[in-house]
GULUMGU-349501 format. One record per residue (C-alpha): residue number from 1; residue in one letter; x negated, y negated, z. Coordinates in pm, 1 decimal. Example, Ala and Ser with C-alpha at 12.3 -4.5 7.8 and 13.67 -1.06 7.14 Angstrom:
<nodes>
<node><num>1</num><residuo>A</residuo><east>-1230.0</east><north>450.0</north><up>780.0</up></node>
<node><num>2</num><residuo>S</residuo><east>-1367.0</east><north>106.0</north><up>714.0</up></node>
</nodes>
This chain:
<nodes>
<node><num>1</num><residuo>X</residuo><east>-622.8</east><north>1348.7</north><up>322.0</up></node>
<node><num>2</num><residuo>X</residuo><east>-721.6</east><north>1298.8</north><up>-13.7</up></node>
<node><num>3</num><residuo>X</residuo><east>-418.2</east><north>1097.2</north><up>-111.0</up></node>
<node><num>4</num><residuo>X</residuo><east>-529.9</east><north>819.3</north><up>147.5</up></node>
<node><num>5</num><residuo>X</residuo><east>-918.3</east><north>853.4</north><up>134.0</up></node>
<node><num>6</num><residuo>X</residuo><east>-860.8</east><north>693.8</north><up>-268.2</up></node>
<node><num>7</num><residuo>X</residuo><east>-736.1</east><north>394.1</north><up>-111.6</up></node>
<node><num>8</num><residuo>X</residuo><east>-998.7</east><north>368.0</north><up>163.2</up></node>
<node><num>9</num><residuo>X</residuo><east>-1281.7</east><north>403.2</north><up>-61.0</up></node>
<node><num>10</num><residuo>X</residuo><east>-1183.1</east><north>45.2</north><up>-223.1</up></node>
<node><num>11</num><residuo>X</residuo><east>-1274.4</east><north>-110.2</north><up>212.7</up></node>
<node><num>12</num><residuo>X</residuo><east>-1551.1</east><north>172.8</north><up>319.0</up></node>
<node><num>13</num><residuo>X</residuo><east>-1898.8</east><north>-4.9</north><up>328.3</up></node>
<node><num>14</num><residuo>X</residuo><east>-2156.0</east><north>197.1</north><up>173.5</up></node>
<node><num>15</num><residuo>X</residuo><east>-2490.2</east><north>291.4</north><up>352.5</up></node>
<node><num>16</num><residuo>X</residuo><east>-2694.0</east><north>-10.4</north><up>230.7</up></node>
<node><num>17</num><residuo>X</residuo><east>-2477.5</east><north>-304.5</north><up>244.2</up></node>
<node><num>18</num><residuo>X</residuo><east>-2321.5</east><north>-474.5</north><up>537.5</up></node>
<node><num>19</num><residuo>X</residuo><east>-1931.5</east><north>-508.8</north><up>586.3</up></node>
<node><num>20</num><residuo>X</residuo><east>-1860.0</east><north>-856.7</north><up>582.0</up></node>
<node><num>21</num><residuo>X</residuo><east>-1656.8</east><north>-1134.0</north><up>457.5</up></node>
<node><num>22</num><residuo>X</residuo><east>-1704.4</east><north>-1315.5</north><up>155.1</up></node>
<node><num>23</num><residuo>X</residuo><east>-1604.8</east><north>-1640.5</north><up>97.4</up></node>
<node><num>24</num><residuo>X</residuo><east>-1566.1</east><north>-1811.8</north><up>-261.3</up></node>
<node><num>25</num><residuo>X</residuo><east>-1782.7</east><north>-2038.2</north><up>-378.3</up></node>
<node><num>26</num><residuo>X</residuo><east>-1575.1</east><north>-2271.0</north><up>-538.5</up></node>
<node><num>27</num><residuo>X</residuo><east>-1217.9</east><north>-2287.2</north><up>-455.1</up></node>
<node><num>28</num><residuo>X</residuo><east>-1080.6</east><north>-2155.8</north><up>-772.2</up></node>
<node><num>29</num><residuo>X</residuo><east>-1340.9</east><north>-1902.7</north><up>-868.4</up></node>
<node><num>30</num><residuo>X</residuo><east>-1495.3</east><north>-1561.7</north><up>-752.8</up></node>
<node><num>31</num><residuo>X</residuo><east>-1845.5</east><north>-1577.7</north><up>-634.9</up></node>
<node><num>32</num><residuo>X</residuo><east>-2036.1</east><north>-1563.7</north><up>-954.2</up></node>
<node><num>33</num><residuo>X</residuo><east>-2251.1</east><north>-1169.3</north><up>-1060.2</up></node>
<node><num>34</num><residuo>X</residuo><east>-2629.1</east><north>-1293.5</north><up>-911.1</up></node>
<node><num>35</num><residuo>X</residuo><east>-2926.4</east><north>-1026.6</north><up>-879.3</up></node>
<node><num>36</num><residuo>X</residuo><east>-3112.6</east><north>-912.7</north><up>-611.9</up></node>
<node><num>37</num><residuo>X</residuo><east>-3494.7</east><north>-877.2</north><up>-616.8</up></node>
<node><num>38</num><residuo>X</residuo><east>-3459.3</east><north>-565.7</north><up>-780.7</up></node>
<node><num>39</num><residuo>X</residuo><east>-3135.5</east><north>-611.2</north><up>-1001.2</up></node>
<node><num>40</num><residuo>X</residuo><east>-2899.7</east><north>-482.0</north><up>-755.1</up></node>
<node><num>41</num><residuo>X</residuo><east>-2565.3</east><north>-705.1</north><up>-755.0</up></node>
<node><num>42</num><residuo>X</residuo><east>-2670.6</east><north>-937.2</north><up>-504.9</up></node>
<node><num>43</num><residuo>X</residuo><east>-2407.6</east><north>-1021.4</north><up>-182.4</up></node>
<node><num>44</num><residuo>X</residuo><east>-2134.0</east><north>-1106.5</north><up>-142.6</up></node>
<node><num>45</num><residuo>X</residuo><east>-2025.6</east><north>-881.4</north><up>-364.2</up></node>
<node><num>46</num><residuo>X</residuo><east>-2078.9</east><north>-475.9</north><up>-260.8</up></node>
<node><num>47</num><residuo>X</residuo><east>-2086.8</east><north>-135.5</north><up>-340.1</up></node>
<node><num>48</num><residuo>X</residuo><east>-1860.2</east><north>114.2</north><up>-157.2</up></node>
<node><num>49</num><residuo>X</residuo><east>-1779.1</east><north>446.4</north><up>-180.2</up></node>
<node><num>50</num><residuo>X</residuo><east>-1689.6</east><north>757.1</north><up>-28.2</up></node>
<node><num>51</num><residuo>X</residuo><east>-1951.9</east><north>980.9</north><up>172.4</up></node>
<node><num>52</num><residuo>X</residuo><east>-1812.6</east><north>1271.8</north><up>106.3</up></node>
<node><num>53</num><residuo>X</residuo><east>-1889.2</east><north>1225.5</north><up>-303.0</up></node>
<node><num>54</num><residuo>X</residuo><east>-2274.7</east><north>1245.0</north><up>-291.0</up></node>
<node><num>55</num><residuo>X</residuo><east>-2336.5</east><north>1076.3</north><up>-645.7</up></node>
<node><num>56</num><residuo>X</residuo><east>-2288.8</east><north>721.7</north><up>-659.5</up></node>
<node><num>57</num><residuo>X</residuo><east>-2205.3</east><north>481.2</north><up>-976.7</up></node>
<node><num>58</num><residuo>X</residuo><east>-2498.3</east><north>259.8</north><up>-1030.1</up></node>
<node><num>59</num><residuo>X</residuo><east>-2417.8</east><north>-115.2</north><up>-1080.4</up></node>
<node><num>60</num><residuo>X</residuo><east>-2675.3</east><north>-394.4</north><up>-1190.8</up></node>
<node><num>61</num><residuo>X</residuo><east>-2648.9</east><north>-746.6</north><up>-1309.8</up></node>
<node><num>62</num><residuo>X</residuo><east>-2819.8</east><north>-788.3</north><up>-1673.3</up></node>
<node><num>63</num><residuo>X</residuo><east>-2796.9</east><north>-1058.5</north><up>-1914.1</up></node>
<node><num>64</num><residuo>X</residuo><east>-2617.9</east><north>-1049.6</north><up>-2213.0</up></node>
<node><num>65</num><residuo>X</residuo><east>-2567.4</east><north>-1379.7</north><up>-2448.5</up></node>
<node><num>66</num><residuo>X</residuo><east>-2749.8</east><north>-1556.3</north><up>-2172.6</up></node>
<node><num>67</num><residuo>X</residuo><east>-2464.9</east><north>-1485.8</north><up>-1913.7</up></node>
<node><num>68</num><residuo>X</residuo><east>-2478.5</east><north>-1267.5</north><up>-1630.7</up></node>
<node><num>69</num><residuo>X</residuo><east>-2279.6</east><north>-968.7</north><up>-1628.7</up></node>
<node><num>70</num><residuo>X</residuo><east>-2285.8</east><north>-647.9</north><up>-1398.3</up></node>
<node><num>71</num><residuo>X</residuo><east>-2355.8</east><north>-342.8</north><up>-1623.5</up></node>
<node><num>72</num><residuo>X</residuo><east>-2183.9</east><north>-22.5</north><up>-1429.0</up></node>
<node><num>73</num><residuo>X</residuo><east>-2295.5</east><north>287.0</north><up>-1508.6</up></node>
<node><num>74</num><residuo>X</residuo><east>-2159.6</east><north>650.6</north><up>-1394.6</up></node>
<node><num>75</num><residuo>X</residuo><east>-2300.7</east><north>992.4</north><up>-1418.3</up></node>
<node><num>76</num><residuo>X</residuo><east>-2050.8</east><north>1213.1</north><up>-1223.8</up></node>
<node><num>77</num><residuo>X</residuo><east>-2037.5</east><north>940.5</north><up>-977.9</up></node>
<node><num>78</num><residuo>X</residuo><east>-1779.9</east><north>720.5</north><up>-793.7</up></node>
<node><num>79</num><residuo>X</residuo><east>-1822.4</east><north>387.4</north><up>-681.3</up></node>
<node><num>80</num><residuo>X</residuo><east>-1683.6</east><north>34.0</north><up>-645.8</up></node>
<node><num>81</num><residuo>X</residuo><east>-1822.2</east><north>-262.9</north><up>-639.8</up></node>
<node><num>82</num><residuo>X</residuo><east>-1584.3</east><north>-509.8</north><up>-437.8</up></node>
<node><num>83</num><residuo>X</residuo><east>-1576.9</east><north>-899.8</north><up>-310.5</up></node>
<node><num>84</num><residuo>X</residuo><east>-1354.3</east><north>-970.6</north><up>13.6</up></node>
<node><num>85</num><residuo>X</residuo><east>-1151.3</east><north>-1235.8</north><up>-46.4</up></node>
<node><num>86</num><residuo>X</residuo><east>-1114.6</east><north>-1311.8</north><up>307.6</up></node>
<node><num>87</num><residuo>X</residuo><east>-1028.8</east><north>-1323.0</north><up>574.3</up></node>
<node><num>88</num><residuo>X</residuo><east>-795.2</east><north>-1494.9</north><up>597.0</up></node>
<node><num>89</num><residuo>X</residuo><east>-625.0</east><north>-1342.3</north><up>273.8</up></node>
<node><num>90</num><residuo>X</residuo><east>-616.5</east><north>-1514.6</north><up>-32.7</up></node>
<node><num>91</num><residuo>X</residuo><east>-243.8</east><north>-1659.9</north><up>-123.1</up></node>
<node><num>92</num><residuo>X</residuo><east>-144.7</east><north>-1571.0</north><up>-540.5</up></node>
<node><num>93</num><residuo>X</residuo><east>28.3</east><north>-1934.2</north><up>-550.8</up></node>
<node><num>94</num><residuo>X</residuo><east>-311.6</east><north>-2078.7</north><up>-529.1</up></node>
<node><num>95</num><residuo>X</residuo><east>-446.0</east><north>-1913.5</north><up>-780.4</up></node>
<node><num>96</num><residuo>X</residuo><east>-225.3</east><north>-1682.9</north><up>-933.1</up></node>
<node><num>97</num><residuo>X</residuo><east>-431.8</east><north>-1601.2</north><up>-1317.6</up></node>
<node><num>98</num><residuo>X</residuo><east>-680.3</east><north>-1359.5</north><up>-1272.3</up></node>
<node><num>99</num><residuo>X</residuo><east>-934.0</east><north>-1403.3</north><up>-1586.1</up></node>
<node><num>100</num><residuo>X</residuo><east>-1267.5</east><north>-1149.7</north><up>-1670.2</up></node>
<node><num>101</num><residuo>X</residuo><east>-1450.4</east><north>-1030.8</north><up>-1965.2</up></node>
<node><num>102</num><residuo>X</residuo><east>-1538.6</east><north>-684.5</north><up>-2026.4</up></node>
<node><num>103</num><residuo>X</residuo><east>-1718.8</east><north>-397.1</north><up>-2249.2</up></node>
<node><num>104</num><residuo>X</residuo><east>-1644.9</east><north>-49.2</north><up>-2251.9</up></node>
<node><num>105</num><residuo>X</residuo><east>-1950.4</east><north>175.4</north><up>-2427.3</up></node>
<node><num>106</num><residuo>X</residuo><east>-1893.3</east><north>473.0</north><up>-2338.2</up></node>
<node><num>107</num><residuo>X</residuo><east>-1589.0</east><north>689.4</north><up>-2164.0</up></node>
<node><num>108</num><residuo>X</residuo><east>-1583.5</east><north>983.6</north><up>-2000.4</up></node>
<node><num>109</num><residuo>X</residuo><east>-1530.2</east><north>1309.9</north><up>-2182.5</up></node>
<node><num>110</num><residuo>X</residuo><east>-1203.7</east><north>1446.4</north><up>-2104.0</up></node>
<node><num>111</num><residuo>X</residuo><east>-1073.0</east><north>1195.1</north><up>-1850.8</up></node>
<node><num>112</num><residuo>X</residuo><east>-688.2</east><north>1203.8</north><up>-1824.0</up></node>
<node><num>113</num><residuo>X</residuo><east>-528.1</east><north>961.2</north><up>-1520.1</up></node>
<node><num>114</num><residuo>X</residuo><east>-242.6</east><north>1203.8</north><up>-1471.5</up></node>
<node><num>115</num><residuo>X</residuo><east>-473.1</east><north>1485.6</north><up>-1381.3</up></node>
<node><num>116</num><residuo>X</residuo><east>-660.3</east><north>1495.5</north><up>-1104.0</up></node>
<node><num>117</num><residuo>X</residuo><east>-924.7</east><north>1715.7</north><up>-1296.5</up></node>
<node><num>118</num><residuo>X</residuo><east>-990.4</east><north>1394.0</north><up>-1477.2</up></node>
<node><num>119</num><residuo>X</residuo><east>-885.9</east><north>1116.9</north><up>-1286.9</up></node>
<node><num>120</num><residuo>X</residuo><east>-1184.8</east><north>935.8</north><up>-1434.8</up></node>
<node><num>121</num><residuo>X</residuo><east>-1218.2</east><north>580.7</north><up>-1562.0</up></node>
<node><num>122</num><residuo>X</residuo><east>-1463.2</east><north>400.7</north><up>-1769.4</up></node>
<node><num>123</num><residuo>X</residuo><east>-1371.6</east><north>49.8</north><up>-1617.3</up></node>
<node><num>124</num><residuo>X</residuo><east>-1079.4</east><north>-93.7</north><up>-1414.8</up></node>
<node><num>125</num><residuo>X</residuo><east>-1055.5</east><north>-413.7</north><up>-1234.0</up></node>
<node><num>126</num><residuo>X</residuo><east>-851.5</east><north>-401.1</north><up>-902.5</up></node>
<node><num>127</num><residuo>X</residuo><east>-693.9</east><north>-646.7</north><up>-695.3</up></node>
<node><num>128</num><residuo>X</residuo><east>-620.8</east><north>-553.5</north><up>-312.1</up></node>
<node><num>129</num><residuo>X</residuo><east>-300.7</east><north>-699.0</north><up>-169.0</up></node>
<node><num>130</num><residuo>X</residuo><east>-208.4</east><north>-743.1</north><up>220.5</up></node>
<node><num>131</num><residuo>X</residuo><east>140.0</east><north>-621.4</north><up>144.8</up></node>
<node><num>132</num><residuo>X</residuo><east>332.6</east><north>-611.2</north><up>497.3</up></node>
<node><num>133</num><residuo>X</residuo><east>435.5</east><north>-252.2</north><up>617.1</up></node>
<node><num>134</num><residuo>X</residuo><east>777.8</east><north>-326.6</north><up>650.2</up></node>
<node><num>135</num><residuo>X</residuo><east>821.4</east><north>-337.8</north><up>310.7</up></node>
<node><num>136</num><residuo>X</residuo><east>794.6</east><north>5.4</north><up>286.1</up></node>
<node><num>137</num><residuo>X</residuo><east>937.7</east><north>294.7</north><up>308.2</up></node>
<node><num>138</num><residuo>X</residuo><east>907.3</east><north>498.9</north><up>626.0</up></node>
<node><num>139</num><residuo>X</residuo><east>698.9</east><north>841.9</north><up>430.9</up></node>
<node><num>140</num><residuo>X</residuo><east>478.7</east><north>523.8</north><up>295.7</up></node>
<node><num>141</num><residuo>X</residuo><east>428.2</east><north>329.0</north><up>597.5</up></node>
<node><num>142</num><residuo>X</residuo><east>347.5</east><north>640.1</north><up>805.0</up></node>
<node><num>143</num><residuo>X</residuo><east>91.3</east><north>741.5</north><up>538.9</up></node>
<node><num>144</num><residuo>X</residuo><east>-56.6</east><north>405.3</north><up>569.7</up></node>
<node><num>145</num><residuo>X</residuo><east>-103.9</east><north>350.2</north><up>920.5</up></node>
<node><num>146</num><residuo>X</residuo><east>-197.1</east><north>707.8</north><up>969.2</up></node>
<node><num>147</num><residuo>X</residuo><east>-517.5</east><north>620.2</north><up>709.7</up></node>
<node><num>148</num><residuo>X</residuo><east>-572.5</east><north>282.1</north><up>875.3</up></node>
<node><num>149</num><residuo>X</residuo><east>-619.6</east><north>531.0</north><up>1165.7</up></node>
<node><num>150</num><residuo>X</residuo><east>-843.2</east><north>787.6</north><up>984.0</up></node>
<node><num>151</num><residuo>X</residuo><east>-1017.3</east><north>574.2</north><up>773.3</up></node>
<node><num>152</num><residuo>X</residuo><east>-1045.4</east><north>174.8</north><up>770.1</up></node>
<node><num>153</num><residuo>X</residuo><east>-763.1</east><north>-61.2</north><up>985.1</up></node>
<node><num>154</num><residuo>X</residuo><east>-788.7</east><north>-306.8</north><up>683.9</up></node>
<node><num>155</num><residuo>X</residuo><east>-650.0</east><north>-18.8</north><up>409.6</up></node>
<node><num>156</num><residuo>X</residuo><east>-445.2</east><north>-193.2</north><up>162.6</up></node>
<node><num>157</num><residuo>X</residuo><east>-34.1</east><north>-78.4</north><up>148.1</up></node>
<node><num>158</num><residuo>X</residuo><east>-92.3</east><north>-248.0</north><up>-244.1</up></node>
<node><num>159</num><residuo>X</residuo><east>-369.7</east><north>-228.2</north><up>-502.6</up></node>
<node><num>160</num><residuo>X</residuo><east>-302.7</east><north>-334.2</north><up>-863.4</up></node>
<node><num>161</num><residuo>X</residuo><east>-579.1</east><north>-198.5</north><up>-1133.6</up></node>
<node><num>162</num><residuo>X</residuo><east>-639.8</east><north>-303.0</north><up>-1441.4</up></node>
<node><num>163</num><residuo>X</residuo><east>-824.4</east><north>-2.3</north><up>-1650.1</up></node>
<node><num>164</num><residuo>X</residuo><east>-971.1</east><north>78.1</north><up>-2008.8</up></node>
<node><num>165</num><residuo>X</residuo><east>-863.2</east><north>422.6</north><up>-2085.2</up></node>
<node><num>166</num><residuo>X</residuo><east>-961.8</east><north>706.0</north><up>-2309.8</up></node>
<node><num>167</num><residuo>X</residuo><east>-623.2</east><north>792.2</north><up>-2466.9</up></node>
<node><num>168</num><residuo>X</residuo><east>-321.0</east><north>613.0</north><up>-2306.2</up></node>
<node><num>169</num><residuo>X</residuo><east>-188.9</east><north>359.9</north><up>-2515.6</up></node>
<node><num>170</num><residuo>X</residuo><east>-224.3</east><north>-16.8</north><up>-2402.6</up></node>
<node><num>171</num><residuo>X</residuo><east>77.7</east><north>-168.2</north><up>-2186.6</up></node>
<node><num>172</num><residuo>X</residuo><east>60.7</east><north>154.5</north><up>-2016.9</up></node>
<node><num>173</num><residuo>X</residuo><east>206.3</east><north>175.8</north><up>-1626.0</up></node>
<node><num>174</num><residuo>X</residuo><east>94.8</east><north>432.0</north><up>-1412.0</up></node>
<node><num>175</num><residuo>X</residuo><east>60.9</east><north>512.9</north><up>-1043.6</up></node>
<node><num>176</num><residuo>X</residuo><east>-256.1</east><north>636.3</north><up>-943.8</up></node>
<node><num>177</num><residuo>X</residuo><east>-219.3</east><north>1043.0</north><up>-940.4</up></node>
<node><num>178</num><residuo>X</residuo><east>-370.3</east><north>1071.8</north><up>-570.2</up></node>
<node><num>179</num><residuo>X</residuo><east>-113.5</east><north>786.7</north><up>-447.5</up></node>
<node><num>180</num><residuo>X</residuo><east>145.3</east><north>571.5</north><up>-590.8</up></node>
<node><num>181</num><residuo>X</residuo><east>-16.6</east><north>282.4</north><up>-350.9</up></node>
<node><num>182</num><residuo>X</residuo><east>-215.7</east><north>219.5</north><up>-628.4</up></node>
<node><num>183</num><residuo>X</residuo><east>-66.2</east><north>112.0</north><up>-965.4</up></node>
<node><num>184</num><residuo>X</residuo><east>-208.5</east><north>107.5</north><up>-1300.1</up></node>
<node><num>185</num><residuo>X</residuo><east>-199.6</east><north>-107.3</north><up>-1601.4</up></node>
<node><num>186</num><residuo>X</residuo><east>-354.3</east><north>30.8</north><up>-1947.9</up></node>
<node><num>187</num><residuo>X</residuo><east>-520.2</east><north>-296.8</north><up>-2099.6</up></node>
<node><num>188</num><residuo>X</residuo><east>-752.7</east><north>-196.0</north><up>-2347.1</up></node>
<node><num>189</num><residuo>X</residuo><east>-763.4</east><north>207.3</north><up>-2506.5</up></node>
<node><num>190</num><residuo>X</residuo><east>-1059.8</east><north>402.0</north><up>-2695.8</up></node>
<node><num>191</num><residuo>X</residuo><east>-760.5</east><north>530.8</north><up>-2913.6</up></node>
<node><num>192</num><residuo>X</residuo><east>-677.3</east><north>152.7</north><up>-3023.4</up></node>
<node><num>193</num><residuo>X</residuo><east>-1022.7</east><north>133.5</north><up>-3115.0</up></node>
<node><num>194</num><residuo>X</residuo><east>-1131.2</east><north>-60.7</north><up>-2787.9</up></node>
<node><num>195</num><residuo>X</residuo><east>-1457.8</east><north>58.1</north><up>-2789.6</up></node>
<node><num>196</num><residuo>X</residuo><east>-1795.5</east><north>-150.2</north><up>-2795.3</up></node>
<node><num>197</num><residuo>X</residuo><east>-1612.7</east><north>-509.2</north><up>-2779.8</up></node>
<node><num>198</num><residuo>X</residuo><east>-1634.8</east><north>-763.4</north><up>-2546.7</up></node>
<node><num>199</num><residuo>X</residuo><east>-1266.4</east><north>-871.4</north><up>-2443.1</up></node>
<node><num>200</num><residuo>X</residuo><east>-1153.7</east><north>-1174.0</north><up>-2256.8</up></node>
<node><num>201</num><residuo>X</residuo><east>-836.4</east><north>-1078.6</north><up>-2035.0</up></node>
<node><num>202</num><residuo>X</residuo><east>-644.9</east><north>-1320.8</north><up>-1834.0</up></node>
<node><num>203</num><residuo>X</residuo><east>-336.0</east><north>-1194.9</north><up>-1627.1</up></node>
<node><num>204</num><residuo>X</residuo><east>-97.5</east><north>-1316.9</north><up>-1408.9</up></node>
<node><num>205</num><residuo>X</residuo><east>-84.9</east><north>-1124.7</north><up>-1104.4</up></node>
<node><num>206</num><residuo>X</residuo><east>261.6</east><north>-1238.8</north><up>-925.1</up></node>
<node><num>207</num><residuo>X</residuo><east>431.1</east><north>-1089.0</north><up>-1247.6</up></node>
<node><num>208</num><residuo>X</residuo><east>209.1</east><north>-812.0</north><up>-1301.7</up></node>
<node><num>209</num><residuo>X</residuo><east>269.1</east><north>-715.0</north><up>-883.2</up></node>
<node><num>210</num><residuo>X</residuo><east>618.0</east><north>-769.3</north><up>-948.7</up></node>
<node><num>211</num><residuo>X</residuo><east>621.5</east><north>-584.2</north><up>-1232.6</up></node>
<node><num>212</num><residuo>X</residuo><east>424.7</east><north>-258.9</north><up>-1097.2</up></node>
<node><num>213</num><residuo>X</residuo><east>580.4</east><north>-285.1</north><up>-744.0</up></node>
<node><num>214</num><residuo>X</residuo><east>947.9</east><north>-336.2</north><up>-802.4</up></node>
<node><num>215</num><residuo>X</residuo><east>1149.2</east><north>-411.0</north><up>-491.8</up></node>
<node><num>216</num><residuo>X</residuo><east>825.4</east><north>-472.7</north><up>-260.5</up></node>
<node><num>217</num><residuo>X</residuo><east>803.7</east><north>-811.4</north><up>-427.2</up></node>
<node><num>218</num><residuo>X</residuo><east>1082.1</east><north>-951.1</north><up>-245.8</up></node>
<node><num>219</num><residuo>X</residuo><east>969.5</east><north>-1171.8</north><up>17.3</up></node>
<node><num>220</num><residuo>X</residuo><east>693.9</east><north>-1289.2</north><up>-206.9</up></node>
<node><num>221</num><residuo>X</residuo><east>381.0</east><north>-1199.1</north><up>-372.5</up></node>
<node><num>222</num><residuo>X</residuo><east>166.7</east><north>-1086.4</north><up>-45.0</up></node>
<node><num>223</num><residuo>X</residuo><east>-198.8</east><north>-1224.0</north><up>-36.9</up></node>
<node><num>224</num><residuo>X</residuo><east>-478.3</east><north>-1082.5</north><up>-208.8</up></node>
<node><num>225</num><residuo>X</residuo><east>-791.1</east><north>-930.3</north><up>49.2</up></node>
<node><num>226</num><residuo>X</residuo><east>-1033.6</east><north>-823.2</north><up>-219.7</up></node>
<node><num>227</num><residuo>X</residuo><east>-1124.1</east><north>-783.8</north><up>-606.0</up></node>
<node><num>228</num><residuo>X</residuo><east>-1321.7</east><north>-509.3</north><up>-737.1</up></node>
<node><num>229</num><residuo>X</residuo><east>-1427.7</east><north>-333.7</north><up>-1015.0</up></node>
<node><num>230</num><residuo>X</residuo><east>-1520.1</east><north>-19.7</north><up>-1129.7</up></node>
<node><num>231</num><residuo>X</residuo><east>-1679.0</east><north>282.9</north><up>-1374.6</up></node>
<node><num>232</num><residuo>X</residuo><east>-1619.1</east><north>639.1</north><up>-1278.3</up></node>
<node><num>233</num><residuo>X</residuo><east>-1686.4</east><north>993.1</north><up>-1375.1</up></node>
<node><num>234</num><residuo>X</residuo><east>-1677.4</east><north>1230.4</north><up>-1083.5</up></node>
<node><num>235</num><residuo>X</residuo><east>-1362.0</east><north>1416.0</north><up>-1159.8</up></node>
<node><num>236</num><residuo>X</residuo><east>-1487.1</east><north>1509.7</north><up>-1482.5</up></node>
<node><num>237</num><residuo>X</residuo><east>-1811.3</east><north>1537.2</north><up>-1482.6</up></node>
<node><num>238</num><residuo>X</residuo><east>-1878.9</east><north>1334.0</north><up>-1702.5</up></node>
<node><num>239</num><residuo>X</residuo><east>-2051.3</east><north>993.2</north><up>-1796.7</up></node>
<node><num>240</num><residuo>X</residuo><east>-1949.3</east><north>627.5</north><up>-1815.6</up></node>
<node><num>241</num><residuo>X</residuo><east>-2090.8</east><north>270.5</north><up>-1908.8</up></node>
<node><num>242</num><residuo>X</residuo><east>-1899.0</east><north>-18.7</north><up>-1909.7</up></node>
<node><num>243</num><residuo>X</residuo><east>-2004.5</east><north>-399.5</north><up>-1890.4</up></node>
<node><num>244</num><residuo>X</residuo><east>-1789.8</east><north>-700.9</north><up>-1646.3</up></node>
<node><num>245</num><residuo>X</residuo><east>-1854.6</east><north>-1088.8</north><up>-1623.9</up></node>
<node><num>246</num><residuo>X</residuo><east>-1725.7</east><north>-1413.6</north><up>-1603.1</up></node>
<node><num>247</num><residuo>X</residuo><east>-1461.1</east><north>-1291.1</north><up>-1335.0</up></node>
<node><num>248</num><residuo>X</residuo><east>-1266.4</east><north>-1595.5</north><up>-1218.9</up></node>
<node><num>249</num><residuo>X</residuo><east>-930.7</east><north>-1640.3</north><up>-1012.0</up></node>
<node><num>250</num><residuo>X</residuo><east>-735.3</east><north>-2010.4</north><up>-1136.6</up></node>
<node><num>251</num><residuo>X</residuo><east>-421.5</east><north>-2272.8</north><up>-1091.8</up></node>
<node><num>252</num><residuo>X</residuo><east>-204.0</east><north>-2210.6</north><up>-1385.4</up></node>
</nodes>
């Protein structure tokens, strides 16, 4: 069940932090990156993963230029580090333009997302969507509710990434290569020369959903149940460090 356990891994609450709602903290922003006692990314934000990868990407919050941001590292690991939106979900109208900063400083060695020997990503940012089953096809929607089954009741039918590859060029689309529930965007590239720059991104998700899942948009722009973001290097092996702040959800 590989295909499905992907998906689950964005709603699977890791060992050491509690599965619970998080609610913003201001109505047109993401709770804010704040540290623990001992630098961990403190709640309500969280670290899952999946239990049967035994090395786990590390995430702290640091300070660069005086701001908070959440420095993700990964040494064959997997990880994400997520924020529930709800419930209830969160509706796009309200605050359709996803903004965030991020760094990339180092990608992982031979990473290639349509391999599944190196489905591997230095960063992505990901936004969970309650898209209704109905929608789908009937091979999808059994998938789905057989993993809500297996895994988590809350998986996601819809999860948008945003990613910083090694070699794909930017304004790449992609389906994830373990399940086309999850589509990808190529925003930033190490072969543009994306590497060791801060960039400010700011999207608009009820085109980019539209845009990555076609005839599932009609109806509407289902709610969104969770952000997260990620580094990871367990497919390959290899290493990863990437930097994320000022993450922010707006009004037009």
């Amino acid at each position: 069940m590989a295909v499905l356990a992907v998906s689950a891994a964005l709603l699977q609450a890791s060992d050491d932090a509690p599965a619970q709602a998080a609610p913003l903290v201001a109505p047109f922003a993401v709770a804010p990156f704040a540290a623990a006692a001992d630098g961990a990314v403190a709640p309500p934000w969280r670290v899952v993963t999946l239990p049967k990868i035994p090395r786990h990407t590390q995430y702290r919050v640091v300070t660069v230029d005086g701001r908070p941001a959440v420095r993700a590292e990964a040494q064959a690991s997997y990880g994400n580090l997520l924020l529930a939106l709800g419930p209830p979900a969160l509706a796009v109208e309200a605050t359709p333009i996803l903004r965030w900063r991020w760094r990339v400083d180092r990608l992982p060695e031979r990473s290639d997302l349509t391999s599944r020997t190196g489905d591997d990503v230095a960063a992505k940012v990901c936004v969970l969507f309650d898209l209704p089953l109905a929608r789908l096809g009937v091979a999808d929607r059994l998938r789905i509710e057989l993993g809500r089954r297996l895994f988590d009741a809350a998986l996601p039918a819809a999860t948008l990434c945003y990613v910083w590859d090694r070699t794909l060029a930017r304004g790449t689309w992609l389906p994830n290569i373990y399940t086309d529930r999850v589509r990808m965007l190529v925003l930033r590239s190490a072969a543009a020369g994306d590497q060791g720059t801060w960039f400010e991104e700011r999207r608009d998700l009820r085109a980019d959903f539209r845009r990555a899942f076609g005839p599932e948009a009609e109806g509407g722009v289902p709610p969104m149940t969770a952000l997260a973001v990620a580094s990871d290097a367990d497919n390959t092996g290899g290493a990863a460090l990437a930097l994320f702040a000022d993450i922010s959800l707006e009004r037009e």
